[in-house]
C-alpha positions in Angstrom: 136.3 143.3 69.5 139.7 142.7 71.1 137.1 141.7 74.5 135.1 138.9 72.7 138.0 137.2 71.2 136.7 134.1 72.4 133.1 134.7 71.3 133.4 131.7 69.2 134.1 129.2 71.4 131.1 130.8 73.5 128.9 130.6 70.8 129.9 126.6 70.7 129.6 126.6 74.0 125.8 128.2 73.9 125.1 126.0 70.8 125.8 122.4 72.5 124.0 123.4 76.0 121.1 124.6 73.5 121.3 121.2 72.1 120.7 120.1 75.3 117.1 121.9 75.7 116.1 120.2 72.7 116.5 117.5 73.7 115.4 117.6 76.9 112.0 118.8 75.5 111.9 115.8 73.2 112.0 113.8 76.4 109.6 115.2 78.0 107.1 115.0 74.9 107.9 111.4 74.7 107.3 110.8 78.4 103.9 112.9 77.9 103.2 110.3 75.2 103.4 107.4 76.9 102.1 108.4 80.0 99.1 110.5 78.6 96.2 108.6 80.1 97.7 109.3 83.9 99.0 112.5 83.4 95.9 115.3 83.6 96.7 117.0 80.7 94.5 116.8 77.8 95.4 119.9 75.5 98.4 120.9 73.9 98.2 124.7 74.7 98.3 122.5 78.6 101.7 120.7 77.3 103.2 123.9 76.1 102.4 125.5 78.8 103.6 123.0 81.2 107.2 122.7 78.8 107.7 126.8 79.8 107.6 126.1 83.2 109.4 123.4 83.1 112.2 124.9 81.4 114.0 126.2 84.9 114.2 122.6 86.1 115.7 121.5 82.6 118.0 124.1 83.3 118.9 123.1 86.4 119.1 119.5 85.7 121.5 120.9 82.1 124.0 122.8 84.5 124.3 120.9 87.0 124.7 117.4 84.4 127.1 119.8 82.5 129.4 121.8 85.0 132.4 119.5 84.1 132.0 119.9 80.5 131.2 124.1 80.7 134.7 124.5 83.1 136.8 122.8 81.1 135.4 125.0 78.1 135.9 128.3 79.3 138.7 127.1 81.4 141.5 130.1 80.7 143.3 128.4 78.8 144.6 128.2 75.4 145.2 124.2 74.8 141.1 124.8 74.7 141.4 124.8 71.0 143.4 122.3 70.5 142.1 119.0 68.4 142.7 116.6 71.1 141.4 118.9 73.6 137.9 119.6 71.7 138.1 115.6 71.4 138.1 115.7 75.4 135.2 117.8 75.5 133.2 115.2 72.8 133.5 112.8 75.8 133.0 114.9 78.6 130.0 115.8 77.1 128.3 112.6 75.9 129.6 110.6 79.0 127.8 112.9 81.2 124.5 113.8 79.5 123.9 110.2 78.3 124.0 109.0 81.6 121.9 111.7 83.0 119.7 111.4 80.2 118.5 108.3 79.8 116.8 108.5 83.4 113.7 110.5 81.7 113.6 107.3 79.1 113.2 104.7 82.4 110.4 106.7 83.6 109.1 106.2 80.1 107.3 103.0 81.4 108.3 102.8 85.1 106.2 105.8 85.7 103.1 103.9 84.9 104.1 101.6 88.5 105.4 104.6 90.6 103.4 107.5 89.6 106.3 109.9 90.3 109.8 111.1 88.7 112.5 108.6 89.6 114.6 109.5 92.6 117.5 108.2 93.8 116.0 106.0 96.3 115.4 103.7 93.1 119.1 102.3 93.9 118.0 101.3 97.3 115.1 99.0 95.7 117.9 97.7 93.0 120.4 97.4 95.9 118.6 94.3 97.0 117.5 92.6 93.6 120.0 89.5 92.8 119.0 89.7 89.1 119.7 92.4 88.0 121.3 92.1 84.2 118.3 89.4 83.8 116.1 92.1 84.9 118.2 94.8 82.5 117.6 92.2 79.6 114.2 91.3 80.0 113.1 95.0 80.5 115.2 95.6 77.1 112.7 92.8 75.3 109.3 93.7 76.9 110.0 97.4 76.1 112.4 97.3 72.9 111.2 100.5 71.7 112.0 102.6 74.7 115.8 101.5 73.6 115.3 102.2 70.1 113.9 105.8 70.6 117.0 106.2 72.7 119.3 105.2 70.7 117.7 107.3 67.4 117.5 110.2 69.5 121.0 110.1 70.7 122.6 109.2 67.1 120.1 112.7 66.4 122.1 114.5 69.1 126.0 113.2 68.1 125.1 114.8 64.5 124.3 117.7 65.7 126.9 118.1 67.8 129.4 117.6 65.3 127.6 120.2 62.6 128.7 123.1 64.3 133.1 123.0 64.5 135.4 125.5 65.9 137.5 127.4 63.6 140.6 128.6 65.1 141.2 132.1 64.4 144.4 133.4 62.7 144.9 136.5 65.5 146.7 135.4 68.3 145.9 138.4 70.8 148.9 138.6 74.1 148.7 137.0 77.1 147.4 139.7 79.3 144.0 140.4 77.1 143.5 136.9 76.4 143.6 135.5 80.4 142.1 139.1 81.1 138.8 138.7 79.1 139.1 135.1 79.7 138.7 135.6 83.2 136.0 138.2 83.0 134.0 135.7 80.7 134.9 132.6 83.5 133.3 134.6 86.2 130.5 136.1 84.0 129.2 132.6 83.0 130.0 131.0 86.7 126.9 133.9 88.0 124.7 132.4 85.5 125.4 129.2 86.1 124.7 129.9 89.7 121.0 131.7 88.8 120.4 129.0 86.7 120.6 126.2 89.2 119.1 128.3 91.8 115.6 128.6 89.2 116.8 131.6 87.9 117.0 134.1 90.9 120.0 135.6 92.4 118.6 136.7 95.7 120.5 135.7 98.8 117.4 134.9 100.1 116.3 132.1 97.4 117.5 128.3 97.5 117.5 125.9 94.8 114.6 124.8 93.3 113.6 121.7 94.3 111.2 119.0 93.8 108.4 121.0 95.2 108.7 123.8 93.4 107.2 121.8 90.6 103.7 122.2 91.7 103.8 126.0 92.2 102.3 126.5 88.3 100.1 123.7 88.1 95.8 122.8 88.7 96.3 119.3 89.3 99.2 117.5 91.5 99.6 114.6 88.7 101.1 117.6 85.9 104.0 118.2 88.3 105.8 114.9 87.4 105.3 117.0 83.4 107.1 120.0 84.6 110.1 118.0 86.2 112.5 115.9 84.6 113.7 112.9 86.0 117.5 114.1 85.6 116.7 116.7 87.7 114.8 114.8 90.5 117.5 112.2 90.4 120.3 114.8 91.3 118.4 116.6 93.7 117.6 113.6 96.3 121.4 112.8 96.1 122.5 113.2 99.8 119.4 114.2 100.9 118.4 113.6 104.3 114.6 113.8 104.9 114.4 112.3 108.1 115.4 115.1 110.3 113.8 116.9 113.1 111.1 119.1 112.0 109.8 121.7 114.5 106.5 122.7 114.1 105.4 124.2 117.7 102.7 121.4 118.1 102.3 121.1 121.8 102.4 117.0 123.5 99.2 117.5 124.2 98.0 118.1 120.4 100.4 115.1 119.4 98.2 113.1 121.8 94.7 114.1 120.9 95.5 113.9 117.0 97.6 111.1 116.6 97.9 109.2 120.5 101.3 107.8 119.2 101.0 105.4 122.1 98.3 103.0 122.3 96.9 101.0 124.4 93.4 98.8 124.8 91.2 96.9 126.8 88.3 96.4 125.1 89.1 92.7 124.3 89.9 90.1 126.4 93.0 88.6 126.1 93.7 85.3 122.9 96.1 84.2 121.1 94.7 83.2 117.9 97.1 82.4 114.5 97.5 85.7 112.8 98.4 85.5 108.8 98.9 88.7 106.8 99.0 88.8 103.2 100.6 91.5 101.2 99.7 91.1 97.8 101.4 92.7 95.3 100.4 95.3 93.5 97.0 94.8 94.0 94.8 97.9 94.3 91.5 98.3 95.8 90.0 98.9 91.5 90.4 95.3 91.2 88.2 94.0 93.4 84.4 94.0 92.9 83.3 93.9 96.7 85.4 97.1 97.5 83.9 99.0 94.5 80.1 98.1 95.0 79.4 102.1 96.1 81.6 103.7 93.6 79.3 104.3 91.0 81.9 103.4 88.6 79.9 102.7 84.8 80.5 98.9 83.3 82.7 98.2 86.4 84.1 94.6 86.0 85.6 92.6 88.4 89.0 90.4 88.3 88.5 88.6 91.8 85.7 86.8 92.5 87.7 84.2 95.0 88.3 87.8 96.9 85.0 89.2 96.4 83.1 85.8 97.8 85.1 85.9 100.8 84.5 89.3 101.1 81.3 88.7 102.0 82.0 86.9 104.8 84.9 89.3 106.2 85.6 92.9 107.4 86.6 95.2 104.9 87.8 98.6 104.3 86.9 100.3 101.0 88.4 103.3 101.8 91.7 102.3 102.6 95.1 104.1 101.7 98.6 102.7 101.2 101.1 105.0 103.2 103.5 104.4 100.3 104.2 103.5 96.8 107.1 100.8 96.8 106.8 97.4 98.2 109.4 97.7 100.9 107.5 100.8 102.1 104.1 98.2 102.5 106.4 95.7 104.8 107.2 98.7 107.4 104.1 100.0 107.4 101.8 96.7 107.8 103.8 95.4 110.3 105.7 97.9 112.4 103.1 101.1 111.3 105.9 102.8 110.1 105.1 104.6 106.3 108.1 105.9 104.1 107.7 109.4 102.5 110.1 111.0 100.7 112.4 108.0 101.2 112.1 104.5 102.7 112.5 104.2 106.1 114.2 100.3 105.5 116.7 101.9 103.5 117.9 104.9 106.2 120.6 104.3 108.7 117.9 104.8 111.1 115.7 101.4 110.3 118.7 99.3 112.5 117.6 100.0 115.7 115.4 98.6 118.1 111.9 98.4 116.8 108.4 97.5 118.8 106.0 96.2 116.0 103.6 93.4 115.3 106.5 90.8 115.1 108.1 92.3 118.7 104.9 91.9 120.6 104.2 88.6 119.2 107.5 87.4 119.6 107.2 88.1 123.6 104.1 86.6 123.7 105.8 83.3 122.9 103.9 83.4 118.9 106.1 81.3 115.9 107.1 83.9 113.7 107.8 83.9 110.0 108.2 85.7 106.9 107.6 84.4 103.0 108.1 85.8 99.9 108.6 83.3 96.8 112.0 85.8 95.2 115.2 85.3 95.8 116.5 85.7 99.2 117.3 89.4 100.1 115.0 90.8 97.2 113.6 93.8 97.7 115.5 94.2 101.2 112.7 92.2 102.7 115.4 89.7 104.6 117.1 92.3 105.7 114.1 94.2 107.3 112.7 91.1 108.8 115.7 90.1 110.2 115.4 93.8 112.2 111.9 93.3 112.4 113.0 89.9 114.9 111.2 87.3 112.3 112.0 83.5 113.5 112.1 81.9 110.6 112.4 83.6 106.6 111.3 81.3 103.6 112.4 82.7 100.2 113.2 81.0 97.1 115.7 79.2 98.6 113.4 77.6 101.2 111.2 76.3 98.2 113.8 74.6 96.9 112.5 74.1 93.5 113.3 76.7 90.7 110.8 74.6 88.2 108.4 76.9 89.7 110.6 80.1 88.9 108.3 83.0 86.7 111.4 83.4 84.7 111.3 87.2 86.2 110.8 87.7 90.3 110.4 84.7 91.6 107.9 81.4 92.8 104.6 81.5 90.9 102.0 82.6 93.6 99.9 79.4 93.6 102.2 76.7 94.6 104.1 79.4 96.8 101.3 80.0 98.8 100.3 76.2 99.1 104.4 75.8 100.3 103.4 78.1 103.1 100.2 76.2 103.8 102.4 73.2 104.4 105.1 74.7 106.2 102.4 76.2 108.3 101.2 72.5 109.0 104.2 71.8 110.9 104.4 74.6 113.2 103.6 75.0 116.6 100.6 77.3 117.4 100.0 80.1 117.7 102.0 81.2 114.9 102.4 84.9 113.1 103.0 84.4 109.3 103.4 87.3 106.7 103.6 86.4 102.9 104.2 88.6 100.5 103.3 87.1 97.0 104.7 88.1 93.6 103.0 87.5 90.6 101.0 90.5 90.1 102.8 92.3 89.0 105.0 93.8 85.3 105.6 91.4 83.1 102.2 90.4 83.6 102.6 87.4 83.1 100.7 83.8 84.1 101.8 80.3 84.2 101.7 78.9 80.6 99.1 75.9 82.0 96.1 78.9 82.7 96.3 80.1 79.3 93.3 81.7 78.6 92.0 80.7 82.2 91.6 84.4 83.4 90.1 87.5 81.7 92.4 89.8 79.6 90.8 92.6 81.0 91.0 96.2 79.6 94.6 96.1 80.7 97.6 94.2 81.0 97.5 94.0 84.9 94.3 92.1 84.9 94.8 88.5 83.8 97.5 88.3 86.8 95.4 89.8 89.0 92.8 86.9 88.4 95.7 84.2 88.9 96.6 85.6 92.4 92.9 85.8 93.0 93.0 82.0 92.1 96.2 81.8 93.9 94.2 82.7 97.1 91.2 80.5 95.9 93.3 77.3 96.3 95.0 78.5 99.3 92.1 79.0 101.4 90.7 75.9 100.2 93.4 73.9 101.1 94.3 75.7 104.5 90.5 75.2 106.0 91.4 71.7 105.9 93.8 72.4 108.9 92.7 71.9 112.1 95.0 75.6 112.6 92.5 77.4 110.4 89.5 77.9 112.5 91.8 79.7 115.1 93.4 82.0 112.3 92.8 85.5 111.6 93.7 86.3 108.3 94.1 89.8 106.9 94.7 90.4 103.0 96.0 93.6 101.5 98.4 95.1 99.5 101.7 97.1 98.9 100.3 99.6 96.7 98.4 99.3 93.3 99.4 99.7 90.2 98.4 99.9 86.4 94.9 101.4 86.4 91.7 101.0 83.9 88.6 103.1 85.8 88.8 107.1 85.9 88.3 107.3 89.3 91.5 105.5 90.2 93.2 107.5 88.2 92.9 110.6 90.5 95.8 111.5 92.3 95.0 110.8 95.6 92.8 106.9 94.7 96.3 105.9 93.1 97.0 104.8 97.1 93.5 103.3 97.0 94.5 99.3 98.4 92.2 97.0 100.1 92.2 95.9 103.7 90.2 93.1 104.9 90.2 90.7 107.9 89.0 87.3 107.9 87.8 84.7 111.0 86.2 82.0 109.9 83.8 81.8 113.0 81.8 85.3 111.6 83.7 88.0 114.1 85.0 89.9 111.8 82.6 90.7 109.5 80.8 93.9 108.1 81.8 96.9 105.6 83.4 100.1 107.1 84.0 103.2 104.7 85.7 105.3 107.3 89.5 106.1 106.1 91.8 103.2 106.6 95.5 102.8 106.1 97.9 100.4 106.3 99.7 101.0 109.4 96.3 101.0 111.1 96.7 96.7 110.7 99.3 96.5 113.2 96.7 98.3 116.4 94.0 97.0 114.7 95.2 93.1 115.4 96.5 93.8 118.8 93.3 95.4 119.9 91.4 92.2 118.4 93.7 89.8 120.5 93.3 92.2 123.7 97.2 93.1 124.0 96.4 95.5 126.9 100.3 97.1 126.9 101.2 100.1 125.9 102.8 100.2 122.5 104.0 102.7 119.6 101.4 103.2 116.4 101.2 105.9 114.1 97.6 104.2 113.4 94.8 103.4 114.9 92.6 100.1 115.8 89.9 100.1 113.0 87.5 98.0 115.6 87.8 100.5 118.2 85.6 103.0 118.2 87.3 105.3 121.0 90.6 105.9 119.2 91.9 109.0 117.2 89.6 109.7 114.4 90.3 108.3 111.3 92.7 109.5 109.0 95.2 108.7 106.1 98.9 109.7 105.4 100.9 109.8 102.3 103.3 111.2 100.1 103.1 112.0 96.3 104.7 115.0 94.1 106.8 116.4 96.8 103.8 117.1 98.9 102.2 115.2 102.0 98.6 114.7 101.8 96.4 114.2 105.0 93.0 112.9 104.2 90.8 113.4 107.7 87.1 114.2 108.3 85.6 116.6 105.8 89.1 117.3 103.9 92.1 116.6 102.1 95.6 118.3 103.3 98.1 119.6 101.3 101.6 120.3 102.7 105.3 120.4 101.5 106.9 120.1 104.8 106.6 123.6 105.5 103.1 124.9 105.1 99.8 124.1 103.7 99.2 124.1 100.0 95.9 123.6 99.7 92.3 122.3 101.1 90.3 120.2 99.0 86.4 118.3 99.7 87.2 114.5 100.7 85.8 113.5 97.5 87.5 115.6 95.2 90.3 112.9 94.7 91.6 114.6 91.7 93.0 117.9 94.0 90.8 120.1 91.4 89.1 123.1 93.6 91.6 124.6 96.5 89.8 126.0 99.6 92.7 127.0 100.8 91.6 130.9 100.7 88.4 130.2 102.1 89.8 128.0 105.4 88.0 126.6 108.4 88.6 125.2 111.7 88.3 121.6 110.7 90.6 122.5 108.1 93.0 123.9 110.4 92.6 120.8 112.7 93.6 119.0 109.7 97.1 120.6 109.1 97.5 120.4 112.7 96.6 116.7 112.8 99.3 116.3 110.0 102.0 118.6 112.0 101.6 116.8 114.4 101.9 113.5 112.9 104.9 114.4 111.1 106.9 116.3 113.9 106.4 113.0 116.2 107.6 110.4 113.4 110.6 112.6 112.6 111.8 112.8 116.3 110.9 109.1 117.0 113.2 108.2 114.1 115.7 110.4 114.5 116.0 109.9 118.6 115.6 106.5 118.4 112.3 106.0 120.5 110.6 102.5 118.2 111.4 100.2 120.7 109.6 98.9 123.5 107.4 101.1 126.1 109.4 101.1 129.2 
């Protein structure tokens, strides 16, 4: 008796943390809600079960949101229940959890776009963005309710709170048993505290859970984003540093047969024709009809038909693979063939240094270089990168010069954007290098008011802007083969990643990096369909190979029109786990080991082979080693630049 003297105020204690579950689980049924149709999980004995495991990460995130608020409660002391003390603990406890909290109500919607938790690498996209209470405000209108649950839940969670008081008791026990038990109590709750953060286990031996640990108890990859909570994957990428070393004994020699980091052809004989690359936002390869024609997918309808006529008459890639899933990661990896994983390489402290990419080797070889994109200046640390990058020239919002044009949201309406650049392109001096990187397709989804009812609704929001950029390109091209400049042009469209998705069969974890690549010469060179795996910082070789560069120069990727490189493979990273796509079979790895074998066409990660495992599978973790142990040290040592 005379021990648990306190037993109220742990009771309270237990009671608001327990609050704190609740409503955890509320958010993570409300995520489930709104994110059902992307999700994988289709029965509510699957949600349930899903919740349990998710329970050590909710404790996690709970402790580690509410370590200020649990000290000063059990802090030996006995001003703890005092009025204006249990006052202090109100705030502490609100200010904290409110904050943390409404992260899992962002990734309400925003999951939809990323198709992962939130992480703290968000802030490094926001870092960059000049609008940001317009974007606040406008996200507040498009997705009102979002706010609204928040705020009813929250004015749920205050009640509560304040149903359950402490009564101080009448018995005021001496100093020595009250700081004794006190004491014993503080340290008692500190070991659980620690075992809770650490997923429940006490062994020496165990670290933290982490993101990863999330797939342990699931069949498909997408239900790991359902065990987490965003909370928690916030709080654990703080201070991270994923680009370190990573030694995975994989000999030079293996580097060089799987990946051949440094390339170098002969097979064409030296040009130099105009090169244009377009990075279209958002766009995924489900969108366009010419890149679907073989999928099989029932009442497929297309949204491009400027795209899928000039398809025709093109080289394209329908089984092509963004290497990331934010737009800054698309910029790296198109033209310097660096991807992002676990965080952007533009945003690390290792990006400023001296980089050999598409821009570099033009640069030397005396091209006009330049870089559009119709937002703001500095949005989405674009002028920053090219400025690394070694771009001669950077046209932004600024350069347009005419805010008329202004979608109200990101920036200059794609279509008289793109006939800016056409014009500014007029002027220049050949052989020029131009990148654009448009903006209208993409959330709010919205068109200019004179198209109204112009384009197809489609089945989802994302489709009506996807036909205006398609337009977009329409008047574009139509204008540009005017130009005595366009015949010696090689233009290649893609995009950053995709986004909001209709068909099944881009709904399978590994198709939601599905993007198109195509190139485009107007004299018929480049033209044909190739379905072997593609990926975005294959564009970079691929173009220098076409002009017959013969130096050696650093690429992660291969050239697509060379039949003599490294076989053909894809890269990426999704639910804490890197996935190597290569011959016969899909990789699985969290940094460390394997995970799991799948067929190349089971997209959705349903049947591991892991347990049944073959040479060309282990050539396949090797090939992704070895990929990831050369990046790493590249990075990290400092070895982009230029081939000595």
């Amino acid at each position: 008796m005379k021990l648990f003297f306190r037993k109220q105020e742990y009771l309270i204690l237990l009671y608001r943390l327990f609050l704190a579950y609740i409503f955890y689980f509320i958010a993570r049924f409300l995520f489930f809600l709104y994110n059902y149709g992307v999700l994988e999980v289709h029965s509510i004995s699957d949600f349930f079960k899903l919740s349990y495991y998710g329970l050590a990460f909710d404790t996690a995130a709970i402790l580690y949101v509410n370590g200020l608020f649990i000290l000063l409660s059990i802090v030996p002391l006995r001003v703890t229940t005092a009025s204006w003390y249990r006052k202090l603990l109100f705030y502490v406890y609100f200010i904290t959890n409110l904050i943390a909290y409404a992260l899992n109500y962002a990734d309400f919607i925003y999951y939809k776009f990323n198709f992962a938790r939130t992480t703290l690498s968000v802030l490094d996209v926001l870092e960059n963005e000049a609008n940001k209470t317009a974007m606040f405000f406008r996200f507040m209108l498009s997705y009102w309710h979002v706010y609204i649950l928040f705020i009813v839940v929250i004015i749920l969670w205050i009640y509560l709170y304040k149903r359950v008081k402490l009564t101080p008791s009448k018995q005021r026990l001496s100093n020595g048993v009250y700081y004794l038990s006190s004491i014993i109590g503080f340290i008692v709750i500190g070991l659980l505290i620690v075992g809770g953060i650490r997923g429940g286990d006490f062994k020496k031996s165990t670290r933290p859970i982490n993101l990863v640990d999330a797939s342990r108890h699931v069949k498909k990859m997408e239900q790991a984003d359902l065990v987490l909570n965003t909370t928690f994957a916030f709080i654990r990428t703080f201070n991270t540093k994923s680009f370190k070393k990573v030694a995975y004994n994989i000999s030079d020699e293996e580097i060089q047969f799987y990946i051949k980091p440094i390339k170098e052809y002969h097979t064409n004989p030296p040009t130099k024709p105009n090169i244009v690359v377009i990075i279209t936002e958002s766009m995924g390869r489900e969108y366009i009809g010419a890149f679907n024609k073989d999928m099989g997918i029932e009442n497929y309808v297309s949204y491009t038909p400027f795209l899928d006529s000039l398809s025709q008459h093109s080289l394209i890639f329908p089984n092509a693979f963004a290497n990331g899933s934010k737009s800054i990661h698309g910029m790296s990896s198109v033209l310097a063939g660096i991807p992002s994983f676990a965080d952007a390489f533009t945003s690390s402290s290792y990006s400023n240094q001296d980089i050999q990419s598409l821009v570099s080797v033009l640069n030397d070889l005396d091209y006009d270089t330049s870089f559009f994109h119709g937002a703001p200046n500095g949005s989405m640390g674009f002028l920053g990168f090219s400025n690394i990058l070694g771009f001669d020239y950077y046209y932004g919002m600024e350069e347009y010069g005419n805010d008329d044009d202004f979608d109200g949201s990101w920036g200059i309406w794609d279509e008289p954007f793109l006939q800016f650049m056409k014009s500014t392109l007029d002027e220049k001096k050949q052989p020029f290098f131009s990148t654009v990187f448009t903006v209208s397709s993409h959330e709010p989804f919205k068109i200019p008011e004179k198209y109204k009812n112009k384009f197809p609704k489609g089945h989802v929001p994302m489709h009506q802007p996807v036909g205006y950029t398609d337009y977009a390109f329409k008047q574009f091209f139509e204008a540009a083969k005017k130009e005595p400049w366009f015949d010696n042009t090689i233009f290649v469209i893609t995009a950053d990643h995709p986004n909001q998705v209709y068909y099944d069969e881009y709904n399978k974890v590994i198709n939601r990096r599905a993007i198109p690549i195509m190139f485009y010469k107007s004299d018929g060179s480049l033209v044909g369909t190739d379905t072997d795996l593609a990926q975005q910082i294959d564009i970079y070789p691929t173009l220098l190979d076409v002009i017959g560069y013969d130096q050696p120069f650093r690429s992660w990727g291969r050239s697509l029109v060379a039949k003599d490189d490294v076989a053909p493979f894809a890269i990426n990273y999704n639910a804490a786990q890197y996935h190597m796509l290569r011959g016969n079979y899909i990789c699985t790895f969290d940094g460390k080991v394997a995970t799991g074998f799948y067929d190349i066409n089971d997209k959705s990660l349903e049947n591991n082979l892991i347990a049944h495992k073959t040479p060309e599978m282990e050539a396949t973790e090797i090939a992704c080693k070895a990929f990831l142990q050369d990046y790493f040290e590249r990075i990290v040592d400092k070895k982009l630049g230029k081939q000595k």
